[in-house]
N, C-alpha and C positions, 0 to 999 in steps of 0.2 A: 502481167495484167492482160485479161483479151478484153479487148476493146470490138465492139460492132458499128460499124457507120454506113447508116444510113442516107445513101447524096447521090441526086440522079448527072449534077455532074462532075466532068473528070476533072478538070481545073482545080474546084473545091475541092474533091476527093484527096487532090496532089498537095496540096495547102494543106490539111488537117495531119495525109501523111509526115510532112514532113516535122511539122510540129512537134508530132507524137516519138519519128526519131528522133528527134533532137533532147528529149528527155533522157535519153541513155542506151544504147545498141542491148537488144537481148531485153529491155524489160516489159515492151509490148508487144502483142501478138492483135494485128490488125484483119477484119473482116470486114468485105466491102459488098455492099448490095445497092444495086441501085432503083430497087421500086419497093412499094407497100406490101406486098403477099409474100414476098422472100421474107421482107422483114420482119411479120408477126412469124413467121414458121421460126424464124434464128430466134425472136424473143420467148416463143413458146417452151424452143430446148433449154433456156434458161444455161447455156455455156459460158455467157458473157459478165463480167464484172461491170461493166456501164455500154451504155451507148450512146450513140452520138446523132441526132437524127437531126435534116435538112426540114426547116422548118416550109418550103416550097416542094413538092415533090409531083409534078406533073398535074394530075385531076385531082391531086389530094393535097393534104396540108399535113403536116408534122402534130398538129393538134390533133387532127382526128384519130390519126395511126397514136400517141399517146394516151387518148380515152378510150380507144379498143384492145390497148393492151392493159390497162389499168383494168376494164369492164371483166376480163377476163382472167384476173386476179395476178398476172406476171408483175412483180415486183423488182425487176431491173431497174437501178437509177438511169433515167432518160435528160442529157441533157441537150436544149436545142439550138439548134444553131440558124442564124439567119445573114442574108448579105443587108438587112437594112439595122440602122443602127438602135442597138438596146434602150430598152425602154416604152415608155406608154402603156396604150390597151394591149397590145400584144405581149409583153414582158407579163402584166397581169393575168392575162389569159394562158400563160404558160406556166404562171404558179397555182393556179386553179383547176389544171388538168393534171399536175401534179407532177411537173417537171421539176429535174435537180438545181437545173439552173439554165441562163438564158444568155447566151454569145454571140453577140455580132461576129462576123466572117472576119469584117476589115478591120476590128480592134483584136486577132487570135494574134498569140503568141503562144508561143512553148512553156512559158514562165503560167500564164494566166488559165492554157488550157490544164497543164497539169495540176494546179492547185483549184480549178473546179471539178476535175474526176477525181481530184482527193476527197475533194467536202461532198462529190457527190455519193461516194463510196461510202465514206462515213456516217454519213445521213441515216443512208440504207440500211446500213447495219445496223444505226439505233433507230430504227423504223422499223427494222426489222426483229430486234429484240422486243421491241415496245409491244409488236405484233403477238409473237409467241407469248410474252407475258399474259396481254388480255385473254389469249387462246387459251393457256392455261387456266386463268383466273374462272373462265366462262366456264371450263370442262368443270371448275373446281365444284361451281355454283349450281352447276348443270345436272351432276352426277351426284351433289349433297343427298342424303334422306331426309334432312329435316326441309319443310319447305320454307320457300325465301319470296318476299313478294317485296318489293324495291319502290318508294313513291316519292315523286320528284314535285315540286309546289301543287302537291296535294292529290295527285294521281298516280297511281300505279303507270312504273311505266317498263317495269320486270316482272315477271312468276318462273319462279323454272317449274319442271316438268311435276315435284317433289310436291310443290304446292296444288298444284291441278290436279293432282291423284290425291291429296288429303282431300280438297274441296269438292272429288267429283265432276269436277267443271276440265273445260278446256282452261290452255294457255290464255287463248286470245281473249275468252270472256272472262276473265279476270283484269284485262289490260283495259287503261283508258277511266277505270272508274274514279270515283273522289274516296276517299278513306270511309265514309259514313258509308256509303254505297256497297263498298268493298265488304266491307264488316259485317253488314246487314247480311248480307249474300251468305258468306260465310260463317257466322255465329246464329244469326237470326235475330228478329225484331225486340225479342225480350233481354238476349245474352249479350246483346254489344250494348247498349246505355247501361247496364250495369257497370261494364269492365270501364267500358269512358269515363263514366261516372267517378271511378275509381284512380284514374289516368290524370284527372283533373290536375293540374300546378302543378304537371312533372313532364318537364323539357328532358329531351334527351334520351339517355338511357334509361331504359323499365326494364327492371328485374321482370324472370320469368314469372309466370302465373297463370295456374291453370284453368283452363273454358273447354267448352263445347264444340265443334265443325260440325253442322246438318248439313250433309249433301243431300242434294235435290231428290234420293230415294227416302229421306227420311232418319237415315241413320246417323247416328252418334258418335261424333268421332272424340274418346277424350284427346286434347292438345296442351301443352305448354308453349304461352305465346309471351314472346319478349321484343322491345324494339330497341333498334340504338342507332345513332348518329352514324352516316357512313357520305364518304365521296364515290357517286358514281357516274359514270360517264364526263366529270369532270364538274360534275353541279353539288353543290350540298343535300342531298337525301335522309329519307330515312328507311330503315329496311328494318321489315315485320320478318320474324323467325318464328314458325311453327312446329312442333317435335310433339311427334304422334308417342302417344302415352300409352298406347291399347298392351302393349305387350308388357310395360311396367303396373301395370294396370292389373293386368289378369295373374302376375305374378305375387303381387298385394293380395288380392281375393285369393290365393291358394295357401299364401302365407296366414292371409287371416280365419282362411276355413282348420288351417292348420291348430289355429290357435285355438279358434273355438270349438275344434273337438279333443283337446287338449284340457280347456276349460270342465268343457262338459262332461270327459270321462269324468274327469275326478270330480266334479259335483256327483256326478252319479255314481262312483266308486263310493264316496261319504257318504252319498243319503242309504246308498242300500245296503253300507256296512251298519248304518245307525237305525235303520229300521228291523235288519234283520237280526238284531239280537232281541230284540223288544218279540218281537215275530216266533223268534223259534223258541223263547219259555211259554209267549202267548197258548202256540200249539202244543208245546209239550206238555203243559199246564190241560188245555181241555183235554189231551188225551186220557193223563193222568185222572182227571174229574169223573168222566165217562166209563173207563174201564176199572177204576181199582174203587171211588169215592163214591161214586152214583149204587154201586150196587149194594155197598154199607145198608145207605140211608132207610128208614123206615119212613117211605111212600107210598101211598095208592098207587093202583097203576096209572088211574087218568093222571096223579100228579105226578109220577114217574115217565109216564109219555110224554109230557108238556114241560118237562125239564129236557127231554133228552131232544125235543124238540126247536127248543133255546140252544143249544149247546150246539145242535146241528146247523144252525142259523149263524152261530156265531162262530164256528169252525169254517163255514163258507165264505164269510167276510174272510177273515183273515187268511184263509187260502186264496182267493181274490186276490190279495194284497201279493201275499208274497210271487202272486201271478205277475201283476205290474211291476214289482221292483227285478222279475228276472227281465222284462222286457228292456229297465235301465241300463241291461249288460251288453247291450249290443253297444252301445257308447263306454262305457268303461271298459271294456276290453278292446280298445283303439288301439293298436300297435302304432309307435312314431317310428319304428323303421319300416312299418308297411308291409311287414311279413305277410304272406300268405297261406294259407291252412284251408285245408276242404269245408266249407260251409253250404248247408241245408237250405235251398232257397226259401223253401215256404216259411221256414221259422224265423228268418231274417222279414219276409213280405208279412209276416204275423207280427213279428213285433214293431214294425214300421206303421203296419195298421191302427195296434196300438194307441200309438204316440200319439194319432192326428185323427184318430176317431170321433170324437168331438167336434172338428171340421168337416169331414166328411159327411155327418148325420145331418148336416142342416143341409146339404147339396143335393146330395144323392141318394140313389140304393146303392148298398154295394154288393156286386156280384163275383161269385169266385168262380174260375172252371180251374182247377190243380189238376194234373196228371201226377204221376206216381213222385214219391220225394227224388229232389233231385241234389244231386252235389258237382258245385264248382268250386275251384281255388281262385279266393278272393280273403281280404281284409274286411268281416264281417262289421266292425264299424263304417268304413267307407261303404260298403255296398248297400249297410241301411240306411245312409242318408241319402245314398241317388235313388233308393225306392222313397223315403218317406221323402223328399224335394217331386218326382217324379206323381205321387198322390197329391201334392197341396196341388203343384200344376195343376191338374186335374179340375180338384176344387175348386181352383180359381177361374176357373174358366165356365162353369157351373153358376148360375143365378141364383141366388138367397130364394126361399120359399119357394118350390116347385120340385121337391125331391119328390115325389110318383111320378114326375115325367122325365127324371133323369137318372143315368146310374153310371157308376164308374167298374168296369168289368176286368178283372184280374184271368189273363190268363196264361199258363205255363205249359211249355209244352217241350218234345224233344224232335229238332228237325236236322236232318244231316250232321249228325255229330256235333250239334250246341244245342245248349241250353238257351231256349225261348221265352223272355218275360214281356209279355202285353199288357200297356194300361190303356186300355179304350175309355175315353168318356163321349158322354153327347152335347158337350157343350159350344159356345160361339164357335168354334173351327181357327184357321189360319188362312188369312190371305194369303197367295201365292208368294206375294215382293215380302211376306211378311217370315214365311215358311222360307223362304231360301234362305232366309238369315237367322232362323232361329239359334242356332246354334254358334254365336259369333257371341264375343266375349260382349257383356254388359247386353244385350240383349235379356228384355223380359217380356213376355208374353201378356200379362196384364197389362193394358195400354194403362192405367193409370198408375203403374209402376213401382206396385206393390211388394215389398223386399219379401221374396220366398225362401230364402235361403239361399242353394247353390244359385249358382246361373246354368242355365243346360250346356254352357262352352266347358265348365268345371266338372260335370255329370258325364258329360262325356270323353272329356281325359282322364276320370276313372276309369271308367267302363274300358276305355284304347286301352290304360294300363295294368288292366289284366286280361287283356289279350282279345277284349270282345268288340266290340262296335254297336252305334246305336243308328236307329232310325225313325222319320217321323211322316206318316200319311194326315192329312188332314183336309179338309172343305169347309166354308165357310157356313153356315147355319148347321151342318153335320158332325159337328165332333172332329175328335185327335185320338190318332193312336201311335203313342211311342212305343215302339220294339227295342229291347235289348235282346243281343245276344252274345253268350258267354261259353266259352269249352267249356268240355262234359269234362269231368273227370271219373275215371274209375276205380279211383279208392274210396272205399267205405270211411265213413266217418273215425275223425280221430276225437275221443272224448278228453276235455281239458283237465279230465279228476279221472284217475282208475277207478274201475268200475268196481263193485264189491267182489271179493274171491267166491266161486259157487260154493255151496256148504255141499259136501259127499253126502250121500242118501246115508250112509249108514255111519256118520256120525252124528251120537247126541250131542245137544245142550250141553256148554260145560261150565260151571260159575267158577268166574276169573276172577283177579284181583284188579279195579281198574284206575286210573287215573285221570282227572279232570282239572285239566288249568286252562281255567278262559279270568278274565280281570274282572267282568261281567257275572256276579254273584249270582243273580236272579240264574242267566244261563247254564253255570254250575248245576243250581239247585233243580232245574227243570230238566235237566240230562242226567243227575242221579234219581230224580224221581221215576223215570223211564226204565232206566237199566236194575234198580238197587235189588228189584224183586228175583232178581237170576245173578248178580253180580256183586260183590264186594265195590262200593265205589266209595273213594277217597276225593275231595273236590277243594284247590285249592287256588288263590284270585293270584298269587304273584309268581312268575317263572322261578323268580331269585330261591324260593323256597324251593319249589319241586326239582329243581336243580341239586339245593344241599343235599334233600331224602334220597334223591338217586344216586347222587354222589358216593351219598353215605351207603348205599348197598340195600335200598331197600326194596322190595321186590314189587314188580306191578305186571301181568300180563300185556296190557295196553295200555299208552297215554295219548288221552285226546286233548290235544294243543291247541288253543288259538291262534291264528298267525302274526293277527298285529296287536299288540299290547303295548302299553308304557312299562317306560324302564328296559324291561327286556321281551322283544318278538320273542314267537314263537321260530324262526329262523333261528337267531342267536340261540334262545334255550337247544335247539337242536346240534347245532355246531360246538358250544360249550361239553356238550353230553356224549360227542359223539369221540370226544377226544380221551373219555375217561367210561365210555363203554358205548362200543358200536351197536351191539347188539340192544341196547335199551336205545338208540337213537334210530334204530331200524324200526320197532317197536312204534315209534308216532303214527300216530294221524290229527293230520291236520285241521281245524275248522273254520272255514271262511264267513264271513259277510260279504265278499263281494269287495272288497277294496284293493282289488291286486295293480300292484305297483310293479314296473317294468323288472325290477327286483325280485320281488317275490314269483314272477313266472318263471324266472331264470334258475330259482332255486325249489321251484316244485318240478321243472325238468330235469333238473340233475341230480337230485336225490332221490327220485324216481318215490319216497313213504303216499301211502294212499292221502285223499283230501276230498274231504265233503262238506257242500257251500251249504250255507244260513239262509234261510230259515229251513228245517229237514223235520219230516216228521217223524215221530218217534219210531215207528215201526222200523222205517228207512234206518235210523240208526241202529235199533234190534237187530236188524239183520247184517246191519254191516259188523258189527261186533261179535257176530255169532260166528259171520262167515270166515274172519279173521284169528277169532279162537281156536276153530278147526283146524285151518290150514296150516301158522303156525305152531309150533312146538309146545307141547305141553307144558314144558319144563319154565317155570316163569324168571323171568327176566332178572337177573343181580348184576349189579355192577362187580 
C-alpha cells in the first residue's frame, strides 16, 4: 500500500508513522511532504492508494488543498486528519468536499487508522467504478444514432449530440424547455397536438410511431418517436427516442417504384397484347380491302375516291393506335434484374413525351433541339420514367393557362464523351435553401406536394446507376434546368426481334407451303388473307393440333406461331417439335403482342427463330416471308 501524508509537522508525521508500522513491516510504503504544492504535484502522479492530509497546514487548510484536487479531477481517497477532536461543522465540511473520512490526531490508533484506509480504499474503488459506469453509460448515449432527449418533471434536462442534428438545433437550445415547448420546436404547431392527442391515457411506455422533425431550414425529417419510463441521474424520467427513418424511407419508395413498374409492365404487357391482336387483322383486313376488294367493286371514281379516302382515314386511326401501344413498351419491357442494353435516347424521350402529353399541352410549348440519335447502355424502362418524372417536373412548375408564354425545351447533345439530356422549362424557378436540397429523399418541388411519381433523390440513383450523374441550374421567376448526363456508347443498336433476312436480287418469289397457329381466329384469317395470293396457307387456333400434323410428317415451309396461347405457348409448341424434328422447329417465327414475360425473352435469346411483334402490317409480313423463303432451303420441311 503507498500511502502519501500530507503534515507540516514532524511530531505528527512520527505519530501517523508509527501507526502505519505497526499494521505490518513491508505492507506500507510511506511519502511525506510537508506543504500544499508538493502535495497536488504527488496527488497529480496519481502513485498513491490514499492519503492522509493535515487538516491545518500553515496559510492553508486541508479543505482547500481537498477542493483543488477534487476541482481538478484527481480521485485519490483523501482522508483528514486533525489535532482537534472529530466531529461538528468541520467533520461536515470535510464530507462535503468530499473527504473519505475525518480523524482526530489524539483518538489515532493503528487498529482505527488502518480500517479507515480500508473503507477509504474501498469507497474509491466503488466510486470509482460507479464513475466508469456512468462514463460508459454517457459515451453509450452520446455516440447512439437515434436521438435521445431525457425530461425530468417536465423539462428536458438531456439531448445528446443525435437529437441536435435530427432537430437542426444545438444541444443547449433544446435543454430547459417544457415537453409542449419541446415538441412544438421539433414537430411543429400542427404535428405535436395531433401525436398528443393520440398519447392521451397512456402512462408510460409509447410504442414507436411515426412523425415529422422540421428543422429551422424547413426540411422534413421522417422520425419514429417512442417514449418510456427511465431513471436518470437518480430522478424518475422519461426519455423521448427519435430514429431517423430517411434511409428506411427511401428504401420503401424504391421498393415500391419497384413494384410499380412491375405492376405496370404487365398492365401494359396485357393491354398491348389485347389490343394488338384486334390491331393487326384490323390492318390486315384494310390492307386486304384496298388492294385486292376495292378494285373488284363496280364504282364511279368519285365513289371510288371517297372510299379509298375512308379507308385512308381509317388505316391512320389504327396506325395511330398501334403508335401508342408501342409507346406502352418502354414499361413492359422493365427488366427486374436491371440488365442493361444500348438504348436510343430520343425514342425513349418520344415515348415518355407520349405518356404525359396531355399535361404538357395545358403548360407549355414544347420544344425540341435533338442532335444526331444517340445511344447509351441503360434499362430503357427505368430511363423512361426519369424522363417522363423529369417532364411532369417540368409541368409542374408551369402555371395552368399561359402556354404562349411558357415552353418546356428538350435538348440533346454530345459533350466530352457523354450523352447530354436538357430539360429547360420557364417556370417558378428554385430558391437557393430550396435547390440545395432538391435532390434529398422526400423532397418535392411543388410546395403544395403534389405526388409526381419518382422523387428527384430516386431519378438520380438511376441516373448514378448507369454510370451517369445529374445536375440542376435554376433562379427563382426564371426557370430550371435539369441536365443529365450519361456514357456514350459505341455500339450500334441491338434489335430485340431479328431483322428480316435481305431477299438476293436474283431470287424470285417462290409460293410456299405455310403455316399459321395463333388461338386468335380473326388473326389467322387476316394473315392468310395477306399471304394466300402467293402462298399456300394452312391456319389452325390450337398448338395441340399443329403439333400432331407436324408430328405426323406433314410438310410446311414456314410456321408462324403465336407466342402466348392457352393450353400450349408457342415456346412449348416449339420445344415439343423440336425433339421430334429440329429442322421444322428451326423453321418458326414467332408472333408477339407485346406480352413478353421475363421467360419468353430468355427463350427468344436462346433459340436465336426470327420474331415479329403485333400489330405488323402486311406488307412488313410479305416481305418477311419472302425474305425467309429465299434464304432458307427450298426443300420443304418433313418431320
Amino acid at each position: 500500500m503507498s500511502v502519501l501524508l500530507v503534515e507540516d509537522d514532524e511530531d505528527d508525521f512520527l505519530l501517523v508513522r508509527d501507526a502505519l508500522r505497526a499494521m505490518g513491516s513491508g505492507r506500507v510504503t510511506l511519502d511525506w511532504v510537508r506543504e500544499a504544492d508538493p502535495a497536488l504535484s504527488a496527488l497529480a502522479a496519481g502513485r498513491h492508494d490514499v492519503c492522509l492530509l493535515d487538516y491545518q497546514l500553515g496559510a492553508h487548510t486541508g479543505l482547500e488543498l481537498l477542493e483543488q484536487a477534487r476541482c481538478q479531477g484527481w480521485h485519490t481517497p483523501i482522508i483528514l486528519l486533525t489535532g482537534m477532536t472529530a466531529g461538528g461543522e468541520v467533520d461536515h465540511q470535510a464530507q462535503q468536499a468530499g473527504a473519505a473520512d475525518f480523524l482526530a490526531k489524539s483518538e489515532l490508533t493503528p487498529v482505527l487508522l488502518e480500517r479507515s484506509i480500508r473503507y477509504a480504499i474501498q469507497h474509491a474503488r466503488t466510486l470509482e467504478a460507479l464513475r466508469r459506469s456512468q462514463a460508459s453509460f454517457r459515451e453509450l448515449i452520446e455516440r447512439q444514432p437515434d436521438g435521445i432527449t431525457v425530461l425530468s418533471a417536465g423539462r428536458a434536462v438531456y439531448a445528446n449530440p443525435a437529437m441536435a442534428r435530427l432537430g437542426g438545433v444545438s444541444q443547449e437550445a433544446l435543454l430547459g424547455q417544457t415537453l409542449d415547448a419541446l415538441m412544438v420546436q421539433l414537430l411543429g404547431a400542427e404535428e405535436w397536438p395531433r401525436l398528443r392527442a393520440s398519447l392521451e391515457g397512456v402512462d408510460g411506455l409509447v410504442a414507436p410511431r411515426e412523425a415529422r422533425l422540421l428543422r429551422p431550414s424547413g426540411e422534413a425529417i421522417p422520425v419514429e418517436l417512442a417514449r418510456l419510463p427511465v431513471v436518470f441521474d437518480g430522478l424518475p424520467c422519461s426519455m423521448w427516442i427519435a430514429r431517423d427513418l430517411t434511409e428506411r424511407k427511401l428504401l420503401q419508395s424504391r421498393l415500391m417504384l419497384a413494384e410499380r413498374m412491375a405492376s405496370l409492365g404487365m398492365v401494359a404487357g396485357t393491354v398491348a397484347h389485347d389490343i394488338n391482336n384486334p390491331l393487326s387483322y384490323v390492318l390486315a383486313n384494310l390492307h386486304h380491302l384496298e388492294t385486292d376488294v376495292l378494285p373488284r367493286l363496280p364504282l364511279a371514281e368519285g365513289e371510288r375516291t371517297e372510299v379509298r379516302t375512308l379507308l385512308a382515314d381509317i388505316r391512320h386511326g389504327a396506325q395511330s393506335s398501334r403508335d401508342i401501344i408501342q409507346q406502352l413498351r418502354v414499361f413492359s419491357h422493365g427488366d427486374k434484374e436491371g440488365r442493361l442494353e444500348p438504348v436510343e435516347v430520343h425514342r425513349v424521350l418520344e415515348s415518355s413525351l407520349r405518356m404525359v402529353q396531355h399535361t404538357l399541352r395545358q403548360r407549355a410549348r414544347l420544344v425540341r433541339e435533338y442532335t444526331q440519335p444517340l445511344l447509351v447502355m441503360a434499362n430503357e424502362g427505368k430511363l423512361g420514367q426519369v424522363f417522363m418524372n423529369l417532364l411532369i417536373n417540368a409541368a409542374e412548375a408551369i402555371p395552368e393557362g399561359a402556354v404562349e408564354h411558357h415552353e418546356i425545351r428538350l435538348v440533346t447533345k454530345v459533350h466530352a464523351g457523354e450523352v447530354v439530356i436538357e430539360f429547360h422549362d420557364t417556370g417558378a424557378g428554385i430558391s437557393p435553401e430550396r435547390r440545395a436540397r432538391v435532390f434529398e429523399p422526400f423532397f418535392t418541388r411543388t410546395p403544395s406536394g403534389v405526388d409526381t411519381g419518382l422523387s428527384l433523390s430516386v431519378c438520380r440513383s438511376i441516373v448514378t446507376g448507369l454510370g451517369g450523374r445529374m445536375e440542376l441550374e435554376s433562379e427563382l421567376g426564371r426557370g430550371s434546368l435539369f441536365r443529365l448526363f450519361l456514357p456514350i456508347t459505341e455500339r450500334q443498336s441491338v434489335p430485340t426481334t431479328p431483322p428480316p433476312l435481305p431477299l438476293p436480287f436474283s431470287a424470285l418469289p417462290r409460293r410456299g407451303r405455310i403455316l399459321i397457329v395463333d388461338d386468335d381466329r380473326m388473326v389467322g384469317v387476316a394473315i392468310r388473307r395477306a399471304l394466300q395470293r402467293e402462298h399456300e396457307v394452312v391456319v389452325l387456333t390450337e398448338a395441340r393440333e399443329a403439333l400432331e400434323r407436324l408430328a405426323a410428317g406433314e410438310p410446311f415451309d414456314l410456321i408462324l406461331c403465336d407466342m402466348m396461347m392457352p393450353e400450349m405457348s408457342g415456346m412449348e409448341l416449339h420445344e415439343e417439335l423440336f425433339r421430334v424434328s429440329s429442322r421444322a422447329a428451326g423453321r418458326m417465327v414467332f408472333l408477339t403482342g407485346g406480352a413478353f414475360t421475363p421467360r419468353a425473352r430468355e427463350f427468344l435469346g436462346r433459340v436465336g427463330n426470327p420474331c415479329m411483334e403485333k400489330p405488323f402490317l402486311p406488307e412488313e409480313l410479305r416481305q418477311l416471308v419472302q425474305s425467309l423463303l429465299a434464304n432458307w432451303s427450298l426443300t420443304p420441311t418433313r418431320a
